[in-house]
C-alpha positions as a Markdown table, in Angstrom:
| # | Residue | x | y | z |
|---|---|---|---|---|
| 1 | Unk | 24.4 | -28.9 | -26.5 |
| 2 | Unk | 23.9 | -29.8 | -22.9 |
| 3 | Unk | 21.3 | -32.5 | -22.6 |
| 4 | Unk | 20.7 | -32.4 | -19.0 |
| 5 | Unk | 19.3 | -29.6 | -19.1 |
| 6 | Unk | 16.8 | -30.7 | -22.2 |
| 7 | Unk | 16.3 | -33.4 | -19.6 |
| 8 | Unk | 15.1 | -31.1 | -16.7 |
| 9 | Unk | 12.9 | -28.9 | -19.4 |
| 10 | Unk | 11.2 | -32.4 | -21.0 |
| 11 | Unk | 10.8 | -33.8 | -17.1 |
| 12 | Unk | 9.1 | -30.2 | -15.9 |
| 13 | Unk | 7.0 | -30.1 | -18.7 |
| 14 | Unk | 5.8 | -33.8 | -18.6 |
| 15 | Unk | 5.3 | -33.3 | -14.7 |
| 16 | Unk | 2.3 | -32.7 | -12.3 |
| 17 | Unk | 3.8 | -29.5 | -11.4 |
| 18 | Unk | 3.0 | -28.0 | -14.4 |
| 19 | Unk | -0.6 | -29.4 | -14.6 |
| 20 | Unk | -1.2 | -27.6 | -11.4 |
| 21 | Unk | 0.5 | -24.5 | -12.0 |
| 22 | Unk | -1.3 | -24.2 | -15.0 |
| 23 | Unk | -4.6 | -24.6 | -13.4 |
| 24 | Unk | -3.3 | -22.0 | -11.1 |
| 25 | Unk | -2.1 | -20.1 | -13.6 |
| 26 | Unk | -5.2 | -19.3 | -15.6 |
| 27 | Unk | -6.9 | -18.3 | -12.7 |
| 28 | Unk | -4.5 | -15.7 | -11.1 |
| 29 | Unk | -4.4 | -14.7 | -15.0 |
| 30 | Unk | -8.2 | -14.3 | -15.0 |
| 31 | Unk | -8.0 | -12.7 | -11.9 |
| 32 | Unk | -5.6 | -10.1 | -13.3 |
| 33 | Unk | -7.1 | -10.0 | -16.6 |
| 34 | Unk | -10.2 | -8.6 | -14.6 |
| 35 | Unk | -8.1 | -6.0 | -12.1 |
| 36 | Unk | -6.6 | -4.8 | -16.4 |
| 37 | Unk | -10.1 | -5.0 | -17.4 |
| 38 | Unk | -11.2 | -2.6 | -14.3 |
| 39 | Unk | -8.0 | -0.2 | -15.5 |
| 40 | Unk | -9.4 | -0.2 | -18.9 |
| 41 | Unk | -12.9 | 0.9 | -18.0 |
| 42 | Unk | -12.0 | 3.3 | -15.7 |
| 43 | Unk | -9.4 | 4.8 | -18.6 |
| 44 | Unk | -12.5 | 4.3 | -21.1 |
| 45 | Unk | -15.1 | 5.2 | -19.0 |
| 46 | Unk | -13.8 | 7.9 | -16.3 |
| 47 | Unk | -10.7 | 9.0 | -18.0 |
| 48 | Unk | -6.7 | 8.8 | -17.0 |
| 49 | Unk | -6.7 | 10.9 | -14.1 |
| 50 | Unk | -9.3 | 9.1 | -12.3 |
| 51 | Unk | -7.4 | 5.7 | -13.6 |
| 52 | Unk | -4.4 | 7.4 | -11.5 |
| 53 | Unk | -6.2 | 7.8 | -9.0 |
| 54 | Unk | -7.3 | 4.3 | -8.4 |
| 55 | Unk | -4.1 | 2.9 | -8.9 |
| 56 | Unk | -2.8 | 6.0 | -6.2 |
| 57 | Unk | -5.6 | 4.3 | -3.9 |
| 58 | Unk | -5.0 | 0.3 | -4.9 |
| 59 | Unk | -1.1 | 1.0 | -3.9 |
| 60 | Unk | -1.6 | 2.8 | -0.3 |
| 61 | Unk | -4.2 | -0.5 | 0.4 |
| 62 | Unk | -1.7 | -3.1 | -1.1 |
| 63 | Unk | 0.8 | -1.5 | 1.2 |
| 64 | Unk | -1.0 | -1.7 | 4.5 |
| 65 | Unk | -3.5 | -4.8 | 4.0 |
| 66 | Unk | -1.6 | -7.1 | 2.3 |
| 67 | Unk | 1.9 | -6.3 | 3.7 |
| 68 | Unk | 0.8 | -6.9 | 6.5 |
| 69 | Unk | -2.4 | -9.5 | 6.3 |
| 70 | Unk | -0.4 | -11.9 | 3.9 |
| 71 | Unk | 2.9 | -12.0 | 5.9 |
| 72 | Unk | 1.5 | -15.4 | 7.3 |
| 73 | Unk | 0.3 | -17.3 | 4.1 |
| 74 | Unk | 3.8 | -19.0 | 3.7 |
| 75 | Unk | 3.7 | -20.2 | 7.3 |
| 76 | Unk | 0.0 | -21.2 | 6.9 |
| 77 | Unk | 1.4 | -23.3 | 3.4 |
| 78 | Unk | 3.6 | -25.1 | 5.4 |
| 79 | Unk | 2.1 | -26.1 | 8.3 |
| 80 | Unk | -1.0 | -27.3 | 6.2 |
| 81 | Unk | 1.3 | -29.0 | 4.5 |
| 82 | Unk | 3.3 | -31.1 | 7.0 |
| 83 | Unk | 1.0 | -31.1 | 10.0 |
| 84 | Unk | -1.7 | -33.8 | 10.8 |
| 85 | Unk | -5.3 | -32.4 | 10.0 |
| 86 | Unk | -6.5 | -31.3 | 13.8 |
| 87 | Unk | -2.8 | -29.3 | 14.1 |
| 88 | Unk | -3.3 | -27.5 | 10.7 |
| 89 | Unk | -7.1 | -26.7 | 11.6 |
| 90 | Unk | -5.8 | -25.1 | 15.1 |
| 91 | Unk | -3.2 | -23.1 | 13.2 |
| 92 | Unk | -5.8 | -22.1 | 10.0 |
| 93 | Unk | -8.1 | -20.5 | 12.8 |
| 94 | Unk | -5.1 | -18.8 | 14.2 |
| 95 | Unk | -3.9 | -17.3 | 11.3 |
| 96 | Unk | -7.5 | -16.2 | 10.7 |
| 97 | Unk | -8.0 | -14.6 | 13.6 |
| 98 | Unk | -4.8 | -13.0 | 13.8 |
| 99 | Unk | -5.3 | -11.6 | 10.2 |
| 100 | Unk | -8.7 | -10.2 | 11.8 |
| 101 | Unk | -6.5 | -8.2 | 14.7 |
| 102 | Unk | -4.4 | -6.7 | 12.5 |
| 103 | Unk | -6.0 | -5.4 | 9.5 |
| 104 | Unk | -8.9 | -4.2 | 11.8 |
| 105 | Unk | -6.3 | -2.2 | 13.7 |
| 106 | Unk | -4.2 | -1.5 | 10.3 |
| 107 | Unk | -7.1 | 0.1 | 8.8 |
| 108 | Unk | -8.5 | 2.1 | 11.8 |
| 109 | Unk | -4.8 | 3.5 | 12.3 |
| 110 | Unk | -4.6 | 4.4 | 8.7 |
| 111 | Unk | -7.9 | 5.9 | 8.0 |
| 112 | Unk | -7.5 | 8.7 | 11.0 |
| 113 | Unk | -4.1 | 9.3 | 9.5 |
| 114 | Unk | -5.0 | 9.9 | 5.8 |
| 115 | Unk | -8.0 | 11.8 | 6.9 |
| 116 | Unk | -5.6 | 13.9 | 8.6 |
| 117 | Unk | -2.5 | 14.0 | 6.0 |
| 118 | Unk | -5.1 | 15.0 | 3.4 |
| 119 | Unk | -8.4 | 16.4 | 5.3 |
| 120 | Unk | -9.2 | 19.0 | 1.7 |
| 121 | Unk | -9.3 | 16.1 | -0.7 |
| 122 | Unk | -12.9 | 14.3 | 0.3 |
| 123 | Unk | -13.3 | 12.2 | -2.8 |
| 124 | Unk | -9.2 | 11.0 | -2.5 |
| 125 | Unk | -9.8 | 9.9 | 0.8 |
| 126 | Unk | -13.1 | 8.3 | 0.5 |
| 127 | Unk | -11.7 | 6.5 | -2.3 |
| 128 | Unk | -8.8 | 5.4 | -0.1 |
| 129 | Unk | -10.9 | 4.4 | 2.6 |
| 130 | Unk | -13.4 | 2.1 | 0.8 |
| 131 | Unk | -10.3 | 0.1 | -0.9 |
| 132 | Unk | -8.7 | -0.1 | 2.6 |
| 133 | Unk | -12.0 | -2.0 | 3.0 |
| 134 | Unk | -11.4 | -3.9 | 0.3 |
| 135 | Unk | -8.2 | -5.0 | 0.2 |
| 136 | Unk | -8.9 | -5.8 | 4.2 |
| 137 | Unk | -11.7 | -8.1 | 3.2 |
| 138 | Unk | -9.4 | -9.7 | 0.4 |
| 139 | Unk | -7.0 | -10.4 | 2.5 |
| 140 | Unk | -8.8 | -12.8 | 5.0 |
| 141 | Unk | -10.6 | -14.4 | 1.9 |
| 142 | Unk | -6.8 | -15.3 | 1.0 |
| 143 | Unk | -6.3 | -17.3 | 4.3 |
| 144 | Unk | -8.8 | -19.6 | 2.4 |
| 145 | Unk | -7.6 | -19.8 | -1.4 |
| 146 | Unk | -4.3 | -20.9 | 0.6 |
| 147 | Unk | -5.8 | -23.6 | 2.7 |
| 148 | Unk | -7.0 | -24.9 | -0.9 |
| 149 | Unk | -3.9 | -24.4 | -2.7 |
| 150 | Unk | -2.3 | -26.2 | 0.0 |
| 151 | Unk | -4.7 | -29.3 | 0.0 |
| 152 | Unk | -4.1 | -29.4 | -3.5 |
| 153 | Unk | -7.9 | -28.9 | -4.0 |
| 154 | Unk | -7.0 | -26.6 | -7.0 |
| 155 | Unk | -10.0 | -26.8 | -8.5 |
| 156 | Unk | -11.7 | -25.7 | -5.8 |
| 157 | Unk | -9.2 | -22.3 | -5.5 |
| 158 | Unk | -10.0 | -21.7 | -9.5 |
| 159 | Unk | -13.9 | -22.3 | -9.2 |
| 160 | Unk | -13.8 | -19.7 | -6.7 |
| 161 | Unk | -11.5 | -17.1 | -7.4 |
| 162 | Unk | -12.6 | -17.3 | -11.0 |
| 163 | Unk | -15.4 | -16.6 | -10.4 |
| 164 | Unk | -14.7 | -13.7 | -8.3 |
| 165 | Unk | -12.8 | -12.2 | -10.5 |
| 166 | Unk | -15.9 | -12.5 | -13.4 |
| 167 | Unk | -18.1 | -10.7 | -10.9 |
| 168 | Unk | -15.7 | -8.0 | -10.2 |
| 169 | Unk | -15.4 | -6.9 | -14.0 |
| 170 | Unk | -19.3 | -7.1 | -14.9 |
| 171 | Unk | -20.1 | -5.3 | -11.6 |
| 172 | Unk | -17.2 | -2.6 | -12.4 |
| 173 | Unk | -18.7 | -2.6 | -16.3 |
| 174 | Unk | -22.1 | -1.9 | -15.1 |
| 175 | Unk | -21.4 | 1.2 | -13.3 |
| 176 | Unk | -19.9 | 2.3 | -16.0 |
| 177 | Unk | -23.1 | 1.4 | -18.8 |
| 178 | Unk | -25.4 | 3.2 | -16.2 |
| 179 | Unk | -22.8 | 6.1 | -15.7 |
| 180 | Unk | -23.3 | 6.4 | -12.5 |
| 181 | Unk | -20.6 | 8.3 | -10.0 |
| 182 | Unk | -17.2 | 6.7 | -9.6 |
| 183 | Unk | -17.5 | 6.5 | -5.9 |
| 184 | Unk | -20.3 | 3.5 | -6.9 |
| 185 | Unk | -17.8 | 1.3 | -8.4 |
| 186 | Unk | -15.3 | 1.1 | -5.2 |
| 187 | Unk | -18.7 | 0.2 | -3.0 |
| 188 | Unk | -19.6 | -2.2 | -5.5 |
| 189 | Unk | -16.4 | -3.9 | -5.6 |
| 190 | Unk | -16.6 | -3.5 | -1.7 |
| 191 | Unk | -20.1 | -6.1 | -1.9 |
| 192 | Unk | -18.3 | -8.5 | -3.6 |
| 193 | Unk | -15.2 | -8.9 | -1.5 |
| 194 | Unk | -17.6 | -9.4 | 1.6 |
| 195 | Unk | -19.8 | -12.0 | -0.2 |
| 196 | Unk | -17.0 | -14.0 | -1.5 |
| 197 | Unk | -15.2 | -13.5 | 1.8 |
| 198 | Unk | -18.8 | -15.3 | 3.5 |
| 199 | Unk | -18.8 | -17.7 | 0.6 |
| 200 | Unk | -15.2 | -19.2 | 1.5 |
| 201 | Unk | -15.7 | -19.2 | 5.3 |
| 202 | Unk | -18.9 | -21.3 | 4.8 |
| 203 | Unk | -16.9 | -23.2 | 2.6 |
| 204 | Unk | -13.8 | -23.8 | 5.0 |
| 205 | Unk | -16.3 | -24.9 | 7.5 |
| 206 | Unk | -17.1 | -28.5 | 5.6 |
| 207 | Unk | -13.7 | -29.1 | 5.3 |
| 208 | Unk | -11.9 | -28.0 | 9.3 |
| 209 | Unk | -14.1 | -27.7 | 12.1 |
| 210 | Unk | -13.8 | -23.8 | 12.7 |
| 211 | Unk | -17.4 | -23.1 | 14.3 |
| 212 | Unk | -16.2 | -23.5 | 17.3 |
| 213 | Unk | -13.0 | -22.5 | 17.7 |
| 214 | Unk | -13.9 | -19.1 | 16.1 |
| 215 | Unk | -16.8 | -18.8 | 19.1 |
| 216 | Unk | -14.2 | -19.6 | 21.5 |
| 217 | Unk | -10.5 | -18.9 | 20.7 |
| 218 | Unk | -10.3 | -15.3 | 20.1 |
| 219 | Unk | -7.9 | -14.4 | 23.2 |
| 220 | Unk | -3.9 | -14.0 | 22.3 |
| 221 | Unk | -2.9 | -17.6 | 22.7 |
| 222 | Unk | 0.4 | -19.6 | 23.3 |
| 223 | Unk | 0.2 | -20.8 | 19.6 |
| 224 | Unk | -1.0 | -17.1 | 18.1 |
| 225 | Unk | 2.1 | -16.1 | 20.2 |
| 226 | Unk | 4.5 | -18.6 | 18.6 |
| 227 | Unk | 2.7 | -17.6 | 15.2 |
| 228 | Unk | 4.2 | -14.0 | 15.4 |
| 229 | Unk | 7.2 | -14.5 | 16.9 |
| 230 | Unk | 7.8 | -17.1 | 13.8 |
| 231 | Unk | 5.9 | -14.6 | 11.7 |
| 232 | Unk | 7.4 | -11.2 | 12.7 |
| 233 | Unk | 10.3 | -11.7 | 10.2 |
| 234 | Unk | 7.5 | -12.1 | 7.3 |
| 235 | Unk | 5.5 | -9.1 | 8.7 |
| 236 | Unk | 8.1 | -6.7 | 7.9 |
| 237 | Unk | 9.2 | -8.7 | 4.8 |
| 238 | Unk | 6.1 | -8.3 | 3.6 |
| 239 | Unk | 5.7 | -4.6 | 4.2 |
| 240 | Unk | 9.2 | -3.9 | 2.7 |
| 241 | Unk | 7.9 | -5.9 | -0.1 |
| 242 | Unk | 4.7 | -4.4 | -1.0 |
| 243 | Unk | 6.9 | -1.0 | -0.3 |
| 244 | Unk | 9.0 | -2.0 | -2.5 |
| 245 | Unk | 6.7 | -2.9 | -5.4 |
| 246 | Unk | 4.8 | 0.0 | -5.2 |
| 247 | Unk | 6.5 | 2.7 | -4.1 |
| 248 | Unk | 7.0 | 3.8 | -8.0 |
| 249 | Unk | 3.7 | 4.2 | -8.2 |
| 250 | Unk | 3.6 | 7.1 | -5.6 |
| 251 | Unk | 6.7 | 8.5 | -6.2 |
| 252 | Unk | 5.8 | 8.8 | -10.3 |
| 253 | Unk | 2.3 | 10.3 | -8.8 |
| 254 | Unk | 4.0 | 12.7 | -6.5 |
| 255 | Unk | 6.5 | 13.9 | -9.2 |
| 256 | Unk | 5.3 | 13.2 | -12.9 |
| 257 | Unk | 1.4 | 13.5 | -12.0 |
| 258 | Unk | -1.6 | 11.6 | -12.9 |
| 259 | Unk | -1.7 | 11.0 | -16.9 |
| 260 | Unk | 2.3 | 9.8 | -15.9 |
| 261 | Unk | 1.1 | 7.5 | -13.6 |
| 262 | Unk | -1.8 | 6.3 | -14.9 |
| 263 | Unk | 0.4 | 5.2 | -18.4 |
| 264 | Unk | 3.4 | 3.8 | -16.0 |
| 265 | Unk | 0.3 | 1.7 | -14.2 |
| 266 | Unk | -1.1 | 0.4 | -17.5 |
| 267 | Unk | 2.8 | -0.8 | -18.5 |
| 268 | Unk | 2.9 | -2.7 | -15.2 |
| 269 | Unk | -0.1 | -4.1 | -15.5 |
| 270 | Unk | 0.4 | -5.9 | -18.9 |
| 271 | Unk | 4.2 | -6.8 | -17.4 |
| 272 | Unk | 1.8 | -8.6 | -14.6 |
| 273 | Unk | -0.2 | -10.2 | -17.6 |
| 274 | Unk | 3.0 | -11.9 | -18.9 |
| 275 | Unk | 4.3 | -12.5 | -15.1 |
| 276 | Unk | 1.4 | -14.1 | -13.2 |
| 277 | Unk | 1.9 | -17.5 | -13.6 |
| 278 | Unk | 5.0 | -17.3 | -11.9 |
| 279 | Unk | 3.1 | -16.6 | -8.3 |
| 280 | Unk | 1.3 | -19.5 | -9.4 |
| 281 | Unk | 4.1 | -21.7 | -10.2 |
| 282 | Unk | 6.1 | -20.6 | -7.1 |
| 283 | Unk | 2.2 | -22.0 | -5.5 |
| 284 | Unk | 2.6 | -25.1 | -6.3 |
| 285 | Unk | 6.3 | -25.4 | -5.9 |
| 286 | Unk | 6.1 | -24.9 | -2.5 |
| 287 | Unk | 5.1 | -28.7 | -1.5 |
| 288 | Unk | 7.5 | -30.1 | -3.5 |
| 289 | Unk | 10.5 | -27.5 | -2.9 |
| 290 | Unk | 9.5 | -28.3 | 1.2 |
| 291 | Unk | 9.3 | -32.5 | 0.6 |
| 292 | Unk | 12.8 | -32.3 | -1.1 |
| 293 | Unk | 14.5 | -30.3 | 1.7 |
| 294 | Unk | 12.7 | -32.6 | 4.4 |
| 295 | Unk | 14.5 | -35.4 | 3.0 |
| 296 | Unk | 17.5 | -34.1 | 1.7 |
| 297 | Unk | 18.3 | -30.5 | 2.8 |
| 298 | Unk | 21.0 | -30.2 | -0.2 |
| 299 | Unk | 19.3 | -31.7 | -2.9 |
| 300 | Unk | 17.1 | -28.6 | -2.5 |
| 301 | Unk | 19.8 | -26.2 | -3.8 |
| 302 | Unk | 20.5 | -28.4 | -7.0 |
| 303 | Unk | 17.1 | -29.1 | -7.6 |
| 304 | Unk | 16.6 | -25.1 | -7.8 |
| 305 | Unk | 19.4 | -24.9 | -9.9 |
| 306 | Unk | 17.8 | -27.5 | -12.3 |
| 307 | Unk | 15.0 | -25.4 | -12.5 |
| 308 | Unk | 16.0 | -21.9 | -12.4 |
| 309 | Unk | 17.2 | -22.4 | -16.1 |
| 310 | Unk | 13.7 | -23.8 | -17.0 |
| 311 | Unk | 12.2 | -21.0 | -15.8 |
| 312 | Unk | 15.0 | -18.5 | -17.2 |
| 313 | Unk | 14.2 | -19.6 | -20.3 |
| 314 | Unk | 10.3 | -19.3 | -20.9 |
| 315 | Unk | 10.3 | -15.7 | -18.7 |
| 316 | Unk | 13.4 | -14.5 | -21.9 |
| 317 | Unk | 10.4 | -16.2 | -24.3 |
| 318 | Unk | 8.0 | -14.2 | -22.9 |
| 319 | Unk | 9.8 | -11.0 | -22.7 |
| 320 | Unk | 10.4 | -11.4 | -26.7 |
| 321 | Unk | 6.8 | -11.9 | -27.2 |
| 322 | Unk | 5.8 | -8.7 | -24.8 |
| 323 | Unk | 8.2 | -6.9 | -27.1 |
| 324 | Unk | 6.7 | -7.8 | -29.9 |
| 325 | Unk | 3.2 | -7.1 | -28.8 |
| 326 | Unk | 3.5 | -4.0 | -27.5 |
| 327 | Unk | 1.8 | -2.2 | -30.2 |
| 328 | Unk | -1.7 | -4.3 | -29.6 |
| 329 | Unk | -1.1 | -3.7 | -26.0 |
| 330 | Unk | -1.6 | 0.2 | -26.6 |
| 331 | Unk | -4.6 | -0.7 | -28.8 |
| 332 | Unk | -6.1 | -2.7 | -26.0 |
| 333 | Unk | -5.7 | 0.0 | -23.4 |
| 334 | Unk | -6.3 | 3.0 | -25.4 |
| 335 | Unk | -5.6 | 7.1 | -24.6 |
| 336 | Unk | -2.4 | 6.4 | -24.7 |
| 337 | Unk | 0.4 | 9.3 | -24.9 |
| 338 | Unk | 3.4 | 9.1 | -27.7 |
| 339 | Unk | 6.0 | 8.2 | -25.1 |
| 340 | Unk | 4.2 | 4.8 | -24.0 |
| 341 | Unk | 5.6 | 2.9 | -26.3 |
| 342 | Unk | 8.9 | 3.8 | -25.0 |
| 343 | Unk | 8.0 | 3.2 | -21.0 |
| 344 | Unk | 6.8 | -0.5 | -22.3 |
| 345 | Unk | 9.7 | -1.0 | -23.9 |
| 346 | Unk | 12.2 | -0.6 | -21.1 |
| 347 | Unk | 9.8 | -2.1 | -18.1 |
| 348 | Unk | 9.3 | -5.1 | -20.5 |
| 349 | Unk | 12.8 | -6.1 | -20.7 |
| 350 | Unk | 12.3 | -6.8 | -16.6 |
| 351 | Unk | 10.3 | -10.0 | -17.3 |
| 352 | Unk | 12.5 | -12.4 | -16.6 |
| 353 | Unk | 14.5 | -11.7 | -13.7 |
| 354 | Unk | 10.7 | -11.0 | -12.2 |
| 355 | Unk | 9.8 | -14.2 | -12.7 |
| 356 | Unk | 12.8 | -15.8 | -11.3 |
| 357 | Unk | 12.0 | -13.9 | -8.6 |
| 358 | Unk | 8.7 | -14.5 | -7.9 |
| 359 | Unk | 8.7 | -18.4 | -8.7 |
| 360 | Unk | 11.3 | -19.0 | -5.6 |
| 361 | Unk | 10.7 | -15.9 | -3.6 |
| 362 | Unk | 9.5 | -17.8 | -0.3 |
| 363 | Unk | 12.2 | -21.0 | -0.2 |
| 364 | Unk | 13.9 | -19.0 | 2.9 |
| 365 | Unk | 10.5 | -19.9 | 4.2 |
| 366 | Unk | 11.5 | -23.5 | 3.5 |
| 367 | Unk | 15.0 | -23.4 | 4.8 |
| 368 | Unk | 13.4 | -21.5 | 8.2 |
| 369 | Unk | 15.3 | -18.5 | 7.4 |
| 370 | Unk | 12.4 | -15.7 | 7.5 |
| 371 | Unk | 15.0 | -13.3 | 9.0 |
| 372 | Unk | 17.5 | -13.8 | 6.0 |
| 373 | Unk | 14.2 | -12.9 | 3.8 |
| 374 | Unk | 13.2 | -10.3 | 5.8 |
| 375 | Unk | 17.2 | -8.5 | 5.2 |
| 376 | Unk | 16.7 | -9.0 | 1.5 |
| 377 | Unk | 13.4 | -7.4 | 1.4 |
| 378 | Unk | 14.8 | -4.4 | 3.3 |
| 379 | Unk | 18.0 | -4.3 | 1.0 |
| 380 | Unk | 15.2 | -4.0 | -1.6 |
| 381 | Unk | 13.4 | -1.5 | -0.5 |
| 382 | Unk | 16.4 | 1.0 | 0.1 |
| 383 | Unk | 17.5 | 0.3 | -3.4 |
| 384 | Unk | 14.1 | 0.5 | -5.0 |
| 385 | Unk | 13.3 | 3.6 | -3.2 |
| 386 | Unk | 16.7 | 5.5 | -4.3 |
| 387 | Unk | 16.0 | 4.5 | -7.7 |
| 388 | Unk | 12.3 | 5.3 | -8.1 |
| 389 | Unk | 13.4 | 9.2 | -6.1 |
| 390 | Unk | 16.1 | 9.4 | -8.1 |
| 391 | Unk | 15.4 | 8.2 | -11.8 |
| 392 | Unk | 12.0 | 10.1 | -12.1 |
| 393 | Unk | 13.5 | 13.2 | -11.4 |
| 394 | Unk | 16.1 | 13.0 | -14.2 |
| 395 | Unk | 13.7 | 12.1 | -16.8 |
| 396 | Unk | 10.1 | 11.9 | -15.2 |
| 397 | Unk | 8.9 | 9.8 | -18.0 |
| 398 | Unk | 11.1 | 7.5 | -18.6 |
| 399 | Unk | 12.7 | 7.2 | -15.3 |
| 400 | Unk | 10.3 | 5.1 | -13.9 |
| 401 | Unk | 10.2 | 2.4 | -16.3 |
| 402 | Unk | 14.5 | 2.6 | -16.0 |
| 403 | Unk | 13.8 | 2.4 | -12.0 |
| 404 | Unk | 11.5 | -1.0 | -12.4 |
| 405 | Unk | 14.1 | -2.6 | -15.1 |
| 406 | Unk | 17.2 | -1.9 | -12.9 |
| 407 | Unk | 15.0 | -2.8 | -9.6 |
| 408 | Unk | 14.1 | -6.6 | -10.9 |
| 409 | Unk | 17.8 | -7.0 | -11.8 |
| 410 | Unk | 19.2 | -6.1 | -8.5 |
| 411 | Unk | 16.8 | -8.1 | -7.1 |
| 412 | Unk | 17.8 | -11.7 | -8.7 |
| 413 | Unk | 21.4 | -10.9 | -8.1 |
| 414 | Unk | 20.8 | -10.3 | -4.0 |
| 415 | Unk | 18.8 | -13.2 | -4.1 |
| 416 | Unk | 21.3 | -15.6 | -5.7 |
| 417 | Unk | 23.9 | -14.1 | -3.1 |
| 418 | Unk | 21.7 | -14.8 | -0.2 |
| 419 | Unk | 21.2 | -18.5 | -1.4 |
| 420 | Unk | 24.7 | -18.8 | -2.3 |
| 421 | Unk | 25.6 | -18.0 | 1.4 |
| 422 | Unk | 22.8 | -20.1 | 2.8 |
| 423 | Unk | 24.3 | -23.1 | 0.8 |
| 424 | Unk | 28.0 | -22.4 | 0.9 |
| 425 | Unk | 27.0 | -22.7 | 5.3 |
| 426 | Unk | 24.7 | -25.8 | 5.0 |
| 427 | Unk | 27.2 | -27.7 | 3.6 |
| 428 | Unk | 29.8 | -26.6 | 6.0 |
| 429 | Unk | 27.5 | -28.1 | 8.6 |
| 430 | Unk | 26.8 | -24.8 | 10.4 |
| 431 | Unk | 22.8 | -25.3 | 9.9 |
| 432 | Unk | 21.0 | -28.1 | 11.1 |
């Protein structure tokens, strides 16, 4: 039996790491629990095809907004984190405004072209165009649940979001008890992104002094310049990413159709269930994964070691229990073809090389190696779009969930390779 390792798993479960990414946890899982709750009622309520096309609409705004509005939250982490208050506030409001620039132009750009791509489908593109809204709104609201996560203020970050995520659902489950047009739940969901969007910046405010650089600082800067040039790298990493993670979506849509999709979306969706506290863990790594290469830039790679099998370990528990559960899991969403079971089956088995993957997916944001992450992502993508074109159209049902199991795979093994390399050229001496 190897004892050091029972060592490392008594030690993370004993430490503050785990009280925080618990915390954490339960709210990104309350947060998603409303987003499946939303998927139910609009299966219940609206029917499948309508669920498809929600999840067709949620995946073309994931794309744009948050691949490329989130690119900066790492770099926002980090400077919070090892910056003196007055330099983090400066770089909070730059981040923020930045964020503004771009998903204003981002959805601008992209509304004309859908319109034009799809001018005879009026409701698709309305639908489209209201979660661009959205997503855009959600996306600045994130530039403030990170300046709490990154202040450790986790409490605050759970109040918050939590209850932003209650809202969502009984808004969503009101239009559907009045029966009112489906077109009135996206506006609906629309008010509450602004509101909670307000809520957070009046919020921010007591904490950083932001009046006034928000009146004043809206001209491209030195520092927003030395933001993007640092950022560019997680720009396109985060686009190839958000590609990457839901491209199966609209390649399942464009080939199997709507029911297809809409069952493939549910499957993912309870995978997310299982999987969420990993974004949350990977949260509240960050500060201490950042500390430990401060001060000792090779203990970072053992201490990731330590903890990879810790983490290994409770994502192959929770892949027995999805396994075992899948039969409620069809009870709990309901409508639900013959052939489900089968697609949960093999996109279960994924869970946990995607936690792996998401617990230490920004450390080459740590080790200042964006461009490494940004090659990675792209090698990701090209695989993930081969398999989800290819796969589909050999069995259109089951090819997808094959697609998403093989994807999560390849994607720990690159991963491992790039840190591998990373480490085998630190301790040569060849980075700094």
């Amino acid at each position: 039996m190897n004892f050091s390792r029972l060592k490392n798993y008594k030690q993370f479960l004993n430490s503050n790491l785990l009280k925080e990414g618990v915390l954490v946890s339960l709210t990104e899982y309350l947060m998603l629990g409303s987003l499946f709750g939303i998927n139910i009622i609009i299966n219940r309520g609206f029917g499948t095809a309508e669920l498809g096309e929600f999840t067709f609409a949620y995946t073309i705004a994931q794309i744009v907004i948050m691949g490329v509005g989130g690119a900066f939250s790492p770099l926002l982490r980090r400077e919070i984190i090892l910056q003196n208050k007055e330099d983090a506030n400066k770089y909070l409001i730059s981040v923020l405004q930045l964020r503004v620039y771009i998903i204003t132009f981002c959805c601008v750009l992209c509304s004309l072209l859908f319109i034009f791509l799809h001018s005879s489908q009026v409701k698709l593109n309305t639908i489209v165009l209201i979660m661009l809204l959205i997503k855009g709104l959600d996306s600045l609201t994130e530039t403030f649940y990170t300046t709490f996560q990154s202040l450790k203020r986790y409490n605050t970050f759970a109040l918050i979001k939590s209850s932003n995520a209650i809202i969502n659902i009984v808004a969503v489950l009101l239009i559907a008890l009045l029966k009112l047009p489906v077109l009135a739940l996206y506006f609906s969901l629309a008010m509450v992104a602004l509101f909670y969007l307000i809520c957070n910046l009046f919020y921010v405010s007591k904490i950083f002094k932001i009046k006034k650089y928000i009146k004043l600082n809206w001209h491209y800067s030195a520092e927003k310049k030395s933001i993007v040039m640092e950022g560019w790298p997680l720009i396109l990493n985060s686009i190839f990413f958000q590609i990457s993670s839901r491209v199966s979506v609209v390649f399942v849509y464009s080939i199997s159709g709507k029911i297809v999709t809409g069952v493939f979306s549910a499957a993912i969706m309870m995978i997310t269930v299982f999987t969420a506290f990993a974004n949350s863990l990977g949260v509240v790594f960050f500060p201490r994964l950042a500390q430990i290469y401060t001060q000792n830039k090779l203990a970072l790679f053992k201490y990731l070691q330590k903890t990879a099998f810790v983490i290994g370990t409770l994502g192959t528990v929770l892949c027995g229990i999805f396994i075992a559960t899948i039969y409620w899991q069809l009870k709990i969403v309901g409508h639900m073809p013959p052939y489900a079971y089968r697609m949960f089956f093999i996109a279960g088995l994924s869970i946990p090389f995607a936690i792996l993957s998401a617990v230490f997916g920004n450390v080459f944001v740590i080790l200042r190696k964006q461009i490494l992450g940004m090659y990675l992502a792209a090698i990701i993508l090209i695989i993930n779009c081969v398999l989800y074109y290819c796969l589909p159209q050999i069995d259109s049902i089951l090819g997808a969930s094959f697609a998403y199991l093989i994807s999560n795979v390849l994607i720990v093994i690159v991963f491992t390779i790039f840190i591998i390399k990373v480490y085998t050229e630190l301790k040569k001496g060849v980075l700094n």
